[in-house]
Each structure stands twice: as C-alpha cells, then as structure tokens.
matplotlib code that plots the C-alpha trace (Angstrom):
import matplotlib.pyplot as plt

x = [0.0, 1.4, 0.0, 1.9, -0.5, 2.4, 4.9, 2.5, 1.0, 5.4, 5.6, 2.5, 4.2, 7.5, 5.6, 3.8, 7.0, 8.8, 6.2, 5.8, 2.9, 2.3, 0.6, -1.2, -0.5, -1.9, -1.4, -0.8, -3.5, -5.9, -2.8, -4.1, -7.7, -8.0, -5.6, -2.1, -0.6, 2.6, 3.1, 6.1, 4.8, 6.3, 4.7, 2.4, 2.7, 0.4, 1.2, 2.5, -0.5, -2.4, -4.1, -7.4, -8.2, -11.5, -14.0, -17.5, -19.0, -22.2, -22.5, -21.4, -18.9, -15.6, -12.3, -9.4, -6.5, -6.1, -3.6, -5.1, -5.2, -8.6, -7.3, -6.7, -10.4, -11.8, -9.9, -11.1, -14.6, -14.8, -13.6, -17.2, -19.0, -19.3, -18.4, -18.1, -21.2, -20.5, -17.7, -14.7, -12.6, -9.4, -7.9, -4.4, -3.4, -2.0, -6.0, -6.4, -9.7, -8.3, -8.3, -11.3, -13.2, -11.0, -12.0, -15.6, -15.2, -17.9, -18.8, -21.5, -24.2, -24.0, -27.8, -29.0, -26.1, -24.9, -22.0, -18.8, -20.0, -23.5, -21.3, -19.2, -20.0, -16.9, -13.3, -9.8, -8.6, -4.7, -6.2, -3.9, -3.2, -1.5, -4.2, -5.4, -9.5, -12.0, -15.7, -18.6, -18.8, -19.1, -22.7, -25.5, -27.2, -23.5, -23.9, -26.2, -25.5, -23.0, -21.6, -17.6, -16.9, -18.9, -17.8, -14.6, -15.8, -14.9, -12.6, -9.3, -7.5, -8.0, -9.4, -7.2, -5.3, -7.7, -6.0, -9.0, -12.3, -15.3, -17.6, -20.6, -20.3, -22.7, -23.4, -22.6, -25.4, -26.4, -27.0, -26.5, -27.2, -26.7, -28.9, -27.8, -29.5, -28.6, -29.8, -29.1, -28.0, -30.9, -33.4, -30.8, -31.7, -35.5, -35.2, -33.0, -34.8, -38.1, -36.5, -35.0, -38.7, -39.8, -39.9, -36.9, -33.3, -31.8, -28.1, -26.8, -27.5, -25.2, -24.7, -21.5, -20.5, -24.5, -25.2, -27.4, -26.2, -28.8, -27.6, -29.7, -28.3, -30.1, -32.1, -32.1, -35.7, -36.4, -33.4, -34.3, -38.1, -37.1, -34.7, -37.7, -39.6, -37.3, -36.0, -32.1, -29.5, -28.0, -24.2, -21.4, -19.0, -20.4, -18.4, -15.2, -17.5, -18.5, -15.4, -13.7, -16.2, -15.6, -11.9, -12.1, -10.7, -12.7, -11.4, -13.6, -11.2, -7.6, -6.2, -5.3, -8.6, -10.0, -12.3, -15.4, -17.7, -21.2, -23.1, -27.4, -30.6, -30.8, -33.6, -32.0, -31.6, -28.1, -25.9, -25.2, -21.7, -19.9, -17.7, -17.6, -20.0, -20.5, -23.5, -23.8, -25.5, -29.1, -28.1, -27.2, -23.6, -22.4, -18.7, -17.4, -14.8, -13.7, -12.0, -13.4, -13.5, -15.5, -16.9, -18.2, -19.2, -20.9, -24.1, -24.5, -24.1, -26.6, -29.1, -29.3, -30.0, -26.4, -22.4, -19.6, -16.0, -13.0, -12.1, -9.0, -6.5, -6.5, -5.4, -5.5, -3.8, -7.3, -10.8, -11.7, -14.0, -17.9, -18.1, -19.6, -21.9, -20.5, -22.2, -21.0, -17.7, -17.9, -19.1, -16.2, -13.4, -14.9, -14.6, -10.9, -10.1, -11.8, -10.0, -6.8, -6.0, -2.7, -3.4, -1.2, -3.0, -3.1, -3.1, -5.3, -6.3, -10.0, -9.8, -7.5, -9.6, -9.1]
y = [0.0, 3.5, 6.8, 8.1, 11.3, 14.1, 12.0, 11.7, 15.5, 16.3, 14.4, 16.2, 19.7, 18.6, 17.3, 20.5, 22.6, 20.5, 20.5, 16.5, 14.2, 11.6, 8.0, 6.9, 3.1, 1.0, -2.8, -2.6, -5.2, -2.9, -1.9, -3.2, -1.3, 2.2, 4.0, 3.5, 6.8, 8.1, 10.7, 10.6, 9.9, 9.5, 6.9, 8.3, 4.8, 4.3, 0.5, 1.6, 3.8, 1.4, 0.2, 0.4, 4.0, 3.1, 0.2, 0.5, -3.2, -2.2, 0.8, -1.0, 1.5, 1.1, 3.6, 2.3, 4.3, 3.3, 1.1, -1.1, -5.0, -6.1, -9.5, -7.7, -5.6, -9.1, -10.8, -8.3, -8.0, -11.6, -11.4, -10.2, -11.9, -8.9, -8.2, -5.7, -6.6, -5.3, -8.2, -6.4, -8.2, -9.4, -9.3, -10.7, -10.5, -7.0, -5.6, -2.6, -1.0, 2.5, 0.9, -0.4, 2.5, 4.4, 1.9, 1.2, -2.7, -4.3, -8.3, -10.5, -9.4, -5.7, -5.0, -6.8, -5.9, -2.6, -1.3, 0.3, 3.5, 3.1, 1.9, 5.1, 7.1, 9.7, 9.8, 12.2, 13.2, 14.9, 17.4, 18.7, 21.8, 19.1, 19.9, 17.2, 17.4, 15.6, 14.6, 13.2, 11.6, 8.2, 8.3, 8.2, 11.4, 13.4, 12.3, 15.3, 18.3, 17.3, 14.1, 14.7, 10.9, 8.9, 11.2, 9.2, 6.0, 5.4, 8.2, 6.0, 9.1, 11.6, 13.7, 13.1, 11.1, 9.1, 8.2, 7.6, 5.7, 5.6, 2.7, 1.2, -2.9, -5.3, -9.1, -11.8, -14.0, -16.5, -18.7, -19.6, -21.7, -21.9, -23.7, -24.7, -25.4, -26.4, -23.6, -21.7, -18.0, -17.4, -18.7, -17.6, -14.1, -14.0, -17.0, -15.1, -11.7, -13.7, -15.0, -11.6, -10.2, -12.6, -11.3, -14.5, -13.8, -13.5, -12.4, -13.7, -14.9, -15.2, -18.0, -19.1, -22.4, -23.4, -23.5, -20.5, -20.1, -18.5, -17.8, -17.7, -15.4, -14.4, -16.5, -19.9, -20.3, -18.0, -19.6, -23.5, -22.7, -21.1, -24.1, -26.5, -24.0, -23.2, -25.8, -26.4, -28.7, -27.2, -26.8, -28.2, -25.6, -22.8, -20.0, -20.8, -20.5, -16.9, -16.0, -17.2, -15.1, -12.1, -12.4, -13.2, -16.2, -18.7, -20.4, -17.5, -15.0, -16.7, -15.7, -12.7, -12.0, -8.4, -8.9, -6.5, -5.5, -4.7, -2.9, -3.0, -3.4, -6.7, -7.7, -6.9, -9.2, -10.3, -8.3, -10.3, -10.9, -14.7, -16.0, -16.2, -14.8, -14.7, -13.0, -11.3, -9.0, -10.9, -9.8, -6.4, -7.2, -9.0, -10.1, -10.6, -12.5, -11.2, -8.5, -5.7, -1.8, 0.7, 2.0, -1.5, -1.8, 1.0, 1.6, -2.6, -1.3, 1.5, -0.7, -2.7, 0.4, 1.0, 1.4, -0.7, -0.6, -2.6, -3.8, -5.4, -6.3, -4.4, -1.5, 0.5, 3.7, 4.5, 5.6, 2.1, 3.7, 4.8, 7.8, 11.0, 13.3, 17.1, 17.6, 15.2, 16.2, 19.5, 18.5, 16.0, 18.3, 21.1, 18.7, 17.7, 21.6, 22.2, 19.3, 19.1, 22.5, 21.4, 18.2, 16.1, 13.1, 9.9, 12.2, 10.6, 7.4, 7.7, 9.8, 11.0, 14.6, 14.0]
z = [0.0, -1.1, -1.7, -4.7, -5.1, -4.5, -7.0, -9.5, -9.6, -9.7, -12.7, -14.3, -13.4, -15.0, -17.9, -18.3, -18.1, -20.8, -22.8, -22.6, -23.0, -20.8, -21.2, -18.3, -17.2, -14.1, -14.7, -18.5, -18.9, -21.6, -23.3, -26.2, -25.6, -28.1, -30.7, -31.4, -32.6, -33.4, -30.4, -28.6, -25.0, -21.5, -19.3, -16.0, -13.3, -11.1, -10.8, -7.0, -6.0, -4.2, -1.3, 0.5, 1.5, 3.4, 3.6, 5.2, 5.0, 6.5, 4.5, 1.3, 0.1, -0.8, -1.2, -2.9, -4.8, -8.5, -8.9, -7.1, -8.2, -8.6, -7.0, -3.6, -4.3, -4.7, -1.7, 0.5, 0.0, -0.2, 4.0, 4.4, 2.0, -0.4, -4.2, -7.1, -8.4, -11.9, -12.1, -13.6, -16.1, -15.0, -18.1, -16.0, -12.6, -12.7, -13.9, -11.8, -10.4, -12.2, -15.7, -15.4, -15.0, -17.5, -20.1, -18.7, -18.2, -16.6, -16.7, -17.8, -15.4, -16.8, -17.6, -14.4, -11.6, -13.4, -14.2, -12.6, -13.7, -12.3, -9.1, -8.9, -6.1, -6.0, -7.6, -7.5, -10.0, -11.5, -14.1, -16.7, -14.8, -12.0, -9.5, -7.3, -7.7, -5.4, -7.1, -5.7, -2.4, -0.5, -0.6, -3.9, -2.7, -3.5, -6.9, -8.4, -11.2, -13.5, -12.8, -13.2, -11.9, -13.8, -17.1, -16.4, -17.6, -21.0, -21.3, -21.5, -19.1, -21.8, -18.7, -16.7, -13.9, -11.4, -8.3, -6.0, -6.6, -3.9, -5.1, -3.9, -3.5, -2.5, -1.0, -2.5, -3.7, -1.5, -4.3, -8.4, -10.7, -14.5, -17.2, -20.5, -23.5, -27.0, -29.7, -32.5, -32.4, -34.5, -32.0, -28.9, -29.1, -28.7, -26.3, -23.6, -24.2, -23.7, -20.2, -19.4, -19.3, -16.7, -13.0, -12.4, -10.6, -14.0, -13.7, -16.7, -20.7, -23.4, -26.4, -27.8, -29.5, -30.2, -26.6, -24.6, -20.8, -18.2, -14.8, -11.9, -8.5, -5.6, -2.9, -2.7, -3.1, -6.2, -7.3, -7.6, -8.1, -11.2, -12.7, -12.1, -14.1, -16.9, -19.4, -19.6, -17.8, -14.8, -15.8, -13.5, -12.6, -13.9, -12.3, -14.3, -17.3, -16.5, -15.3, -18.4, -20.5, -17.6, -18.8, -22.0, -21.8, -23.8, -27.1, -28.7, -27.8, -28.9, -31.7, -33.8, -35.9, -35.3, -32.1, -32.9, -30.3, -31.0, -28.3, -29.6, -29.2, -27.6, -29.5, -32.7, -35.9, -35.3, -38.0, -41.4, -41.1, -41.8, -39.3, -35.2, -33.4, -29.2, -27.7, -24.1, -21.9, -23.1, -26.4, -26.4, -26.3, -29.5, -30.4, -33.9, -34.9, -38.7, -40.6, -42.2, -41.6, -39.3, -42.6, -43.2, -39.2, -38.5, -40.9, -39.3, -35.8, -36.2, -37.9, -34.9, -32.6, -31.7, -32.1, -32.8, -31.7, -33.3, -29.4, -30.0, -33.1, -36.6, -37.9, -34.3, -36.7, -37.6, -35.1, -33.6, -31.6, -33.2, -34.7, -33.3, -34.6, -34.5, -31.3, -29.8, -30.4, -29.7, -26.3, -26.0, -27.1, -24.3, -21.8, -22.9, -23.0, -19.5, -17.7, -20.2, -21.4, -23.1, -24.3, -22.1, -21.1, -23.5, -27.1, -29.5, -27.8, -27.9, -30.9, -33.7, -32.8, -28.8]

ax = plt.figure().add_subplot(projection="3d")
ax.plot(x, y, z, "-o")
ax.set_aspect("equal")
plt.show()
C-alpha cells in the first residue's frame, strides 16, 4: 500500500513545463484497448498507487486508490462476503480498479447488476493543470448536477489522472445456478430476451459455441423454483465459465482475428456478417470475430440500434471507436479543453480529434 498522489501530480508539473505528453499506465492489462498513434509519449505509473483507503461493510462502500489490483479488491470484500457486483474483467493478474473504469469494463451481469459507472459514487482526480480534484462523495445522494466521476468512464484518461475511486459494493449471492440449453444463435436471441422479461433472478444470458447459458443469482428459493420451471440442464462448474467469458478467456477469444464488439438493441436481428460470433448481456452485447473496416461496421451497428468498436487487433492507426456526430464532439473536445487544457493526457487514444 502506497499513496503516490504528490509524486505523481510532480511528474505532471514537470511534464507540463517541458512540454511532454504523458501515457497513463496502471497494470498494463488494456494496453491493447483504443488507438495507437505516433506521439512521442512519456509513461504516467500508477502500478505503485495502491491500497485500501477506506471500507464501510455495513454501508457498502468502498475507497481504494487506482492502482489497485482487482485481485486484492476481490480478496477483501470476499472477507465479508461482499463483491463488485459489476464483475470487472481481470484481463491478468496485474488488472487494476483505475483501468477499469477508465476503459468502462464491466462483466456478464452488466444489464441486471450494473456497471462500474452506475457503481461510482466519488473519484480524484490529477487534471492537466496538475491539480489534485476531489468529485462526488461516499454516498448516492453526492452524486447530483454534472456528474464529473462517472464522465470518467470510457474516457481511457483523456481527462485526466484518477487516483481515487469511492464505489458502492454489494453481497454476495447467496445462491447460483446456471442452465444450458442447445440452440441456434438465431433462436438464442428471442429465447433469452423472452426470459429476461420474466420477473426470475436473472443475472446472466449469453450464447456461444451453439449452446445458450442462463444464470440464476439471488435467494435460494427464487433460485431452484425457477430451474424446475425453466427448461435447460443445470451446468457443472459454472463460475469458471462466466469467469472465463468475464476475462475473455474462452477459445472464442484466442487468436489474432480483429475482435469487434457490437453494443445493440438486444432484440436486434443479429448483423449479417460470416464467421464467429459470441452473444452477451441478453443480447445487447455482441462479439465478432472477422476482418473488415469501421466504414463496413458502422451503418451494421446503427441498424441494430447502436455502435460498434474494433475492441482489440487491426489496424489500431485509424478511429476504432464509433463515430460521433459534431455535437457530440464539440461536447467532448470542451470537456478535454476544461479538464486538459494542453493536451497532455493519452493524445489521440480515444480519438485522432481527442
């Protein structure tokens, strides 16, 4: 456990006097997550800012500095029987609670248990003046007017350095069970959406290799009453199955072939592409395994009722994120001047115009 908060604004004041731009990097785990460009960078660490700053169990909130493993997050709620219930990836052992929310990674159970930043409650934050800001609180009812911590979700540190993260957590389950059942993608999709409409503990649907996978959380009672009602085999060891989907670490995911991800309507015709696909979320999270262009991606995408993003592989020189419409942009690049006045945080990452 170390607070590195006066080392790292130091190294944003330098970087600002010699005109430097910096790269922020936790665990290195989402390296491979937006743009690769061609600016001359200087790595930001905050692999050694770490450590619990405060845990309420009975309140249910959580302060830990960024750096911080999700390992030691999980080991530690786990002491009283609590979790993250938006189930952050752990792309490797070094995945850190800061890079998660930078990128917005949440797990399986997204539309039913949230996601981290429906969890946030308060973060600080290095701007790029080198000031040391403070957001939200450690409660919902701080979290009003414009919402500065949750705006950090997604933004890959183009707004700046989190250091601190107040989140709310919650129990663990007391039980879960998962069905399985043999079906095409084609069928999958209305199947799970059907299911997802049902007042059932629902905390889980996706469909990959033929076979649809509904997980069942909550008490023991709703739990079992709804197996015997549903149709499906209950599957043996499911939790290294969702964790293995959580990290990405299915035989879906290996290899080099662009990894697409399609975020839709979940009731959506599934996009007419050939090759791999693996669906999530109850359907509103759809992996593609092929290669093709954003051009060729994104009137699919929008058909559906959503965006696509080129997630990981391909040509990363390019946008691999959706487009955005001008005022969108304009809205962005305020935001980027407001918090990031000289452009020194992650250049171009998100966006070529970011």
């Amino acid at each position: 456990m170390a607070d590195k908060t006066q080392a790292l604004q130091q190294q944003v004041y330098a970087a600002l006097a010699e005109e430097r731009k910096l790269s922020i990097v936790g665990g290195g785990s989402k390296a491979f997550m937006g743009r690769q460009t061609d600016v001359e960078t200087t790595p930001l660490n905050l692999s050694e800012h770490t450590g619990i700053v405060d845990y309420q169990p009975v309140e249910l909130v959580l302060t830990v500095r960024a750096g911080t493993p999700l390992k030691e997050i999980d080991a530690a709620l786990a002491e009283h029987n609590q979790c993250l219930s938006f189930e952050p990836p752990h792309f490797s052992a070094r995945s850190t609670i800061g890079g998660t929310l930078a990128c917005n990674q949440s797990g399986p159970g997204r539309p039913w248990t949230y996601s981290v930043r429906d969890q946030v409650l308060g973060l600080r934050l290095i701007n790029g003046r080198a000031e040391h800001l403070h957001f939200g609180g450690q409660v919902m009812k701080n979290v009003a007017g414009y919402d500065v911590s949750r705006l950090q979700a997604g933004a890959m540190g183009c707004l700046g350095v989190i250091t601190e993260i107040s989140l709310k957590v919650m129990p663990r389950p007391a039980s879960s069970l998962t069905l399985v059942l043999a079906m095409g993608l084609d069928d999958a999709i209305p199947y799970m959406n059907r299911r997802a409409g049902e007042p059932k503990p629902l905390t889980g649907a996706c469909w990959f290799d033929g076979k649809l996978y509904l997980r069942l959380a909550g008490a023991q009672s709703a739990v079992e009453a709804t197996a015997h009602y549903w149709d499906g085999d209950v599957l043996e060891d499911a939790g290294n199955v969702w964790a293995a989907l959580r990290d990405q670490r299915l035989d879906f995911f290996a290899g080099d072939t662009p990894l697409w991800r399609f975020s839709v309507n979940s009731t959506a015709a599934n996009p007419p592409l050939d090759g791999n696909w693996l669906v999530d979320w109850g359907g509103a999270q759809r992996w593609y395994r092929g290669v093709g262009t954003m051009a060729d991606m994104e009137p699919l995408a929008e058909a559906a009722g959503g965006q696509v993003s080129l997630f990981r592989g391909g040509d990363r020189s390019g946008e691999v994120m959706h487009s955005q419409a001008q005022p969108m942009q304009q809205i962005q690049q305020r935001l980027k001047q407001a918090f990031d006045p000289d452009g020194v945080f992650n250049p171009g990452r998100l966006y070529s115009w970011l």
